[in-house]
N, C-alpha and C positions, 0 to 999 in steps of 0.2 A: 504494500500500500504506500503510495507518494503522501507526503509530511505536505499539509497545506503550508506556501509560505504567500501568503499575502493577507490583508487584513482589511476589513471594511465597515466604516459605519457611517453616520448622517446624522443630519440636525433638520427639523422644519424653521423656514424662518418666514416671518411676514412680510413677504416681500415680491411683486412679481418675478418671476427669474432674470428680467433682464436690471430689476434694479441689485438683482442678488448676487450675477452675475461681476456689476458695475463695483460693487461691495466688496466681494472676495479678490478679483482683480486688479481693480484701479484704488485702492483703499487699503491693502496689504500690509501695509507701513503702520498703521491705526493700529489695528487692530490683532497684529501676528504678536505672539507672545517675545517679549526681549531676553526672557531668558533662555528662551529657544534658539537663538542667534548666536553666534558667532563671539557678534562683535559686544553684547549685554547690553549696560547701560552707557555703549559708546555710539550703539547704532542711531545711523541716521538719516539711513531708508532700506527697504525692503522691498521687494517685488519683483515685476516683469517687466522688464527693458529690453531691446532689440533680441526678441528672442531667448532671453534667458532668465531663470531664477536668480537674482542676487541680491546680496545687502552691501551696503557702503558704509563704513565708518565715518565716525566726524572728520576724523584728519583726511581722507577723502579713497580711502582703500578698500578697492572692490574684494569681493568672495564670492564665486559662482556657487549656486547651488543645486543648479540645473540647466536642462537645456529643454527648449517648450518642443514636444513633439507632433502636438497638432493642437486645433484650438478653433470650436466653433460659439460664436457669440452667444450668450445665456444658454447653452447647452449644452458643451463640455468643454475640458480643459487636460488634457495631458503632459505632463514632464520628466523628465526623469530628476532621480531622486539622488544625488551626488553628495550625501554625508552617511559617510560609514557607522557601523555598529559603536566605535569609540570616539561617535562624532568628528572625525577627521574628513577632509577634503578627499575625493575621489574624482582624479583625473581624467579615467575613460567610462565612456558611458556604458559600456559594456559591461562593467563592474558595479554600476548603481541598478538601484529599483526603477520602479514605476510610480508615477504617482498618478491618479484619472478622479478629477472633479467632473461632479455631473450633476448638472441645474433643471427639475424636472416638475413643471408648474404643477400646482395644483390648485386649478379655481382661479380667481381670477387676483385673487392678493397672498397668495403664499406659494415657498417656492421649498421644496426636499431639495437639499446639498447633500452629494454623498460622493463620499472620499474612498477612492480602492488604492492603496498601496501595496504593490507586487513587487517578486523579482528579490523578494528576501536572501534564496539561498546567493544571488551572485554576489553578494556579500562577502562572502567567506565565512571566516572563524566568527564567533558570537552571532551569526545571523539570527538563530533561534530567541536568543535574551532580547535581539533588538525587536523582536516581531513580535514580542511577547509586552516588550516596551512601550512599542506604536499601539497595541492592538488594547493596552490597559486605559484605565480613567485619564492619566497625565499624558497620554498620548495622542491619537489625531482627537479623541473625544474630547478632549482639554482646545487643544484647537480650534473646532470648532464651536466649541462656546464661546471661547475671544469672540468670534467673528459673529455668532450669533447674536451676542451683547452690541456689537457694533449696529447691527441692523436693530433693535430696540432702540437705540438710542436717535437713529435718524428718523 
């Protein structure tokens, strides 16, 4: 029997999907947790820029954190996932996960987010603790409440 390695969950939030979409995407920065970063409480953006996941510190230094692999507007988002099990930087994409947001209306003012991150074992060693890490409360579920809090608040 093959060892599931990917992890999946969701939030509803009150929002059409294309404002939910505008929210998770163009809003990243708001709303993504700083302790989850890189850079802490030095960061001083987060997001999607010419194609890729990154944050910028204050003194003005990038950290890729992905690369967007497709990306259709309030309906999904794909990237790969380029921080390893001991949170370090991973160079080829070939070596990261997956990461697949999906904006999926329901009615005419709320919108299911759901997060699937795969591609755990190309991890290597610790994959298993990391998948077990993403897939806990402090992990994408912690996430997406930042951002569901974000959308209550607007």
């Amino acid at each position: 029997m093959t060892q599931r390695d990917f992890c999946l969950t969701g939030i509803t939030v009150n929002l059409p999907p294309n404002d939910a979409w505008a929210r998770f995407v163009e809003h990243m920065h708001v709303w993504w947790p700083r302790e989850y970063t890189w850079s802490k409480n030095d960061l001083d953006w987060i997001g999607f820029r010419d194609g890729r996941c990154m944050e910028i510190n204050k003194e003005g230094g990038h950290q890729n954190w992905g690369e967007v692999i497709s990306a259709t507007d309030a309906e999904n988002l794909t990237f790969s996932w380029n921080i390893g099990p001991d949170s370090s930087a991973i160079a080829l994409d070939d070596d990261a996960g997956n990461v697949s947001v999906s904006f999926s209306g329901m009615g005419q003012s709320a919108t299911r987010v759901s997060v699937m991150h795969s591609g755990f074992q190309r991890y290597g060693n610790g994959w298993e603790d990391y998948l077990r890490d993403m897939a806990s409360d402090m992990g994408w579920k912690y996430i997406l409440t930042r951002y569901a809090d974000l959308t209550a608040e607007q």
